[in-house]
mmCIF file of the C-alpha atoms, coordinates in Angstrom:
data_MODEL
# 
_entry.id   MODEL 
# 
loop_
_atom_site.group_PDB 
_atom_site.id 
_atom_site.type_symbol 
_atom_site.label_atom_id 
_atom_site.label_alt_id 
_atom_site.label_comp_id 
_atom_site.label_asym_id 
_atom_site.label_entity_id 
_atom_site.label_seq_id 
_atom_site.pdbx_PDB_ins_code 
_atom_site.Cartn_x 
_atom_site.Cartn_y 
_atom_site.Cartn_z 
_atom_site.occupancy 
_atom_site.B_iso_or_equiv 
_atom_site.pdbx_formal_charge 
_atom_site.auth_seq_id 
_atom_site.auth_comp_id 
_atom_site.auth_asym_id 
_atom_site.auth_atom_id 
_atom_site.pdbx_PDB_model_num 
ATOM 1  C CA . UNK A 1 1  ? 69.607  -24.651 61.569 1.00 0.00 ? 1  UNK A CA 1 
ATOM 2  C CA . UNK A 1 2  ? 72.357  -25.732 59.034 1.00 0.00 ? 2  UNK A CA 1 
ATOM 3  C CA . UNK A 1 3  ? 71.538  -25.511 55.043 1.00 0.00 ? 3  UNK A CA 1 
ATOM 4  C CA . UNK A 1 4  ? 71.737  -28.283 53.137 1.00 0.00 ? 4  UNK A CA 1 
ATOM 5  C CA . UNK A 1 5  ? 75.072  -26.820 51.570 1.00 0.00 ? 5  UNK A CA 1 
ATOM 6  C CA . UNK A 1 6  ? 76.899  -26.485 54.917 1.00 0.00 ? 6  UNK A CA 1 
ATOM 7  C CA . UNK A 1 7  ? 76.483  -30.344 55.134 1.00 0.00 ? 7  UNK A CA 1 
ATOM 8  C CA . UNK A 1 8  ? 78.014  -30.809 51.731 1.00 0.00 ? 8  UNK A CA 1 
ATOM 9  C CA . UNK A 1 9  ? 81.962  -31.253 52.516 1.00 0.00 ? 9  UNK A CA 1 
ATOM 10 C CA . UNK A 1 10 ? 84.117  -29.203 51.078 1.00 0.00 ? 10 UNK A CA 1 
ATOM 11 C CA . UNK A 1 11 ? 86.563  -30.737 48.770 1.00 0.00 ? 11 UNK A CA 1 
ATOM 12 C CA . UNK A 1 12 ? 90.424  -30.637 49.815 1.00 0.00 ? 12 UNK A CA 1 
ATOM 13 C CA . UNK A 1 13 ? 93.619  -31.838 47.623 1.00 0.00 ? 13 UNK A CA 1 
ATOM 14 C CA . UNK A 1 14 ? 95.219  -35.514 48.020 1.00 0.00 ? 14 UNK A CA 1 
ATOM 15 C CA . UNK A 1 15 ? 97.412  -34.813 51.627 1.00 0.00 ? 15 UNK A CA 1 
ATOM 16 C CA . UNK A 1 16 ? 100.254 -34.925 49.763 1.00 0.00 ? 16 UNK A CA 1 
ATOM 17 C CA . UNK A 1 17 ? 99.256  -31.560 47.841 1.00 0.00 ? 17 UNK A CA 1 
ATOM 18 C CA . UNK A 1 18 ? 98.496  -29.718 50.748 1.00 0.00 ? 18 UNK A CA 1 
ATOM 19 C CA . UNK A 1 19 ? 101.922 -29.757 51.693 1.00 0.00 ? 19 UNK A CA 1 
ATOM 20 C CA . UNK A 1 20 ? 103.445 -29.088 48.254 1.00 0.00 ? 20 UNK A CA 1 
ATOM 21 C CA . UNK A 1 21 ? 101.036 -26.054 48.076 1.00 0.00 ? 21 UNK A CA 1 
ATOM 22 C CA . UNK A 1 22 ? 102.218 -24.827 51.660 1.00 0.00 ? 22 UNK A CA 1 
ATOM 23 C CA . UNK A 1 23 ? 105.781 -25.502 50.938 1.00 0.00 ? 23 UNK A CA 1 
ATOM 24 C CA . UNK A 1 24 ? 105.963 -24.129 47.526 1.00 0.00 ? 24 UNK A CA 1 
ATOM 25 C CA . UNK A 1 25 ? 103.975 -20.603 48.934 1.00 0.00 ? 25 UNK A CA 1 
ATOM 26 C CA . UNK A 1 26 ? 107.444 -21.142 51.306 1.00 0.00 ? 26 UNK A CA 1 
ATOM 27 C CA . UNK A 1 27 ? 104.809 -20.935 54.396 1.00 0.00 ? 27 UNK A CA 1 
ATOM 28 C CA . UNK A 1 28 ? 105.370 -22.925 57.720 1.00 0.00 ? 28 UNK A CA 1 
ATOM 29 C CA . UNK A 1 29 ? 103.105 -25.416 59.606 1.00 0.00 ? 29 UNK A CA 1 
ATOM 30 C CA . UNK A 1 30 ? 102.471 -22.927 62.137 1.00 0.00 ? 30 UNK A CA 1 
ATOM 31 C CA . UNK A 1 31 ? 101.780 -19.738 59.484 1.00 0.00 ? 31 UNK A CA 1 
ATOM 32 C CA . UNK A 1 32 ? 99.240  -21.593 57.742 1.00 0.00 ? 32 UNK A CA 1 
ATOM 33 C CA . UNK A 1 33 ? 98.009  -22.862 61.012 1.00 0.00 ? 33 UNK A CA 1 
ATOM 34 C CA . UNK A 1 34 ? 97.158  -19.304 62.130 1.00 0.00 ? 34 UNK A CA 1 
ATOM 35 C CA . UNK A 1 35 ? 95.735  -18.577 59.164 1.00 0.00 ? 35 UNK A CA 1 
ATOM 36 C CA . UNK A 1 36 ? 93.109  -21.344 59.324 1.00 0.00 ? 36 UNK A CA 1 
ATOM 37 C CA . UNK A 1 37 ? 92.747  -20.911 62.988 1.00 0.00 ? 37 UNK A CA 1 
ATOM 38 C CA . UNK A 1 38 ? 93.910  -24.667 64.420 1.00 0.00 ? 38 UNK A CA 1 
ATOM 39 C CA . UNK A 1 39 ? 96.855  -25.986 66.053 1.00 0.00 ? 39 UNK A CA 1 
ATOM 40 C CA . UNK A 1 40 ? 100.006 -26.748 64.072 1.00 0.00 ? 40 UNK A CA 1 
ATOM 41 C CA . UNK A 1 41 ? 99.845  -30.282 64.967 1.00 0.00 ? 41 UNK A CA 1 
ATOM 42 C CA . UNK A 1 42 ? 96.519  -30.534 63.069 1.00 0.00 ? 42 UNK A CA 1 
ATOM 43 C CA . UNK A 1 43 ? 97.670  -29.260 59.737 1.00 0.00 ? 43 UNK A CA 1 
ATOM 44 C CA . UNK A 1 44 ? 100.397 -31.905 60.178 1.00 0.00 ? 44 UNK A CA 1 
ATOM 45 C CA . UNK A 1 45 ? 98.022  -34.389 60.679 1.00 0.00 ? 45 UNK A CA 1 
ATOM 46 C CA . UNK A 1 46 ? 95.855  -33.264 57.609 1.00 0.00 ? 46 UNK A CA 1 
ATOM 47 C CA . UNK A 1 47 ? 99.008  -33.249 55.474 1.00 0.00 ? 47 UNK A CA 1 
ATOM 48 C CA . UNK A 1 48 ? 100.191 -36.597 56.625 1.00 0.00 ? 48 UNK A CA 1 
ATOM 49 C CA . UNK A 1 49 ? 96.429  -38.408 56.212 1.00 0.00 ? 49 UNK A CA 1 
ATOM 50 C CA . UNK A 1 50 ? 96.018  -39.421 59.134 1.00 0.00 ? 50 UNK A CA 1 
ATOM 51 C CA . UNK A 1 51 ? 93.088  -37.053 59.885 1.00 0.00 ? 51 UNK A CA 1 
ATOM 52 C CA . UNK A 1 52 ? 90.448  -34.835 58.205 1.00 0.00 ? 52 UNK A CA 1 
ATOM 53 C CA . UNK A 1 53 ? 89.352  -31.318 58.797 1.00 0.00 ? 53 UNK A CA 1 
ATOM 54 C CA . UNK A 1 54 ? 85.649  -30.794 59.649 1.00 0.00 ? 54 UNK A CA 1 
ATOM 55 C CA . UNK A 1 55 ? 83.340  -27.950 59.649 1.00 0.00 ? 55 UNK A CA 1 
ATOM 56 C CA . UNK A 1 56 ? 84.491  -24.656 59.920 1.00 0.00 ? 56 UNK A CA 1 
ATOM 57 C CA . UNK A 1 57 ? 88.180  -25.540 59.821 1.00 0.00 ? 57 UNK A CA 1 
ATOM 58 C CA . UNK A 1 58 ? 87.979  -27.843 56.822 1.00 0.00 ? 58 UNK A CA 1 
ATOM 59 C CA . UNK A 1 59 ? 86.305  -24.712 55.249 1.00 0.00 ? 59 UNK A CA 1 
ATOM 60 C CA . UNK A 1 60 ? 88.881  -22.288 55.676 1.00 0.00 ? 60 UNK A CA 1 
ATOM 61 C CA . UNK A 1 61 ? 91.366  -25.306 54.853 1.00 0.00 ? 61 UNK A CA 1 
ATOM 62 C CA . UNK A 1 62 ? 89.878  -25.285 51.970 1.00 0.00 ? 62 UNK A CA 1 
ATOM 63 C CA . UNK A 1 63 ? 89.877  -21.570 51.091 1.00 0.00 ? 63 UNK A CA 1 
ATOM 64 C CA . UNK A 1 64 ? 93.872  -21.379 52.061 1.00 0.00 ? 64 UNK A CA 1 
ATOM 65 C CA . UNK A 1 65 ? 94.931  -24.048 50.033 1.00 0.00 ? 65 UNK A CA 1 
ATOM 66 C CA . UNK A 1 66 ? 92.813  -22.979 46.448 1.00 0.00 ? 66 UNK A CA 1 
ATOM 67 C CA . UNK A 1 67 ? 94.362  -19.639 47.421 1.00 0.00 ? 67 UNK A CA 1 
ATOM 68 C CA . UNK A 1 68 ? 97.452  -21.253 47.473 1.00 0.00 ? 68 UNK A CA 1 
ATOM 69 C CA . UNK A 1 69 ? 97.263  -23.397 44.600 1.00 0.00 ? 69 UNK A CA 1 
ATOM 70 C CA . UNK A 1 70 ? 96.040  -19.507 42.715 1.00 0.00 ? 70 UNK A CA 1 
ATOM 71 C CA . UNK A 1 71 ? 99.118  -18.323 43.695 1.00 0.00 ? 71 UNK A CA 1 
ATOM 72 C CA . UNK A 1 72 ? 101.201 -21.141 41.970 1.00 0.00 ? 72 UNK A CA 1 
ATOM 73 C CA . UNK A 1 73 ? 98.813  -20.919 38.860 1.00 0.00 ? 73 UNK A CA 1 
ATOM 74 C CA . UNK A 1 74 ? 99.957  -17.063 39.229 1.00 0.00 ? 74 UNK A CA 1 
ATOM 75 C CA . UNK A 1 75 ? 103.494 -16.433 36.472 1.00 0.00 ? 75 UNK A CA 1 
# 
């Protein structure tokens, strides 16, 4: 049975964001794709708006992209 928390969804960047935290990390579509564990096209989709990752994947989204955005906090 799902906790309340894993209801909760987890909060993600504007779309534009995502990409400026991929590109400036100099990863590709597909790197950060495997990473997460989806298809490339999806992550373009997520970047571009026109969709939203769910459950798992929108967790480990998530997790890539506030390491990411660490790594750009990082001198």
């Amino acid at each position: 049975m799902p906790s309340v928390s894993d209801m909760i969804p987890v909060a993600l960047p504007e779309p534009h964001r995502r990409k400026v935290l991929r590109e400036t990390a100099g990863l590709t579509i597909r790197q950060l794709a495997t990473v997460v564990g989806c298809s490339h096209s999806a992550i373009a989709r997520w970047e571009a708006g026109d969709r939203t990752p769910r459950g798992d994947r929108r967790k480990a989204y998530a997790a890539a992209l506030a390491e990411l955005a660490a790594l750009e906090e990082t001198p």
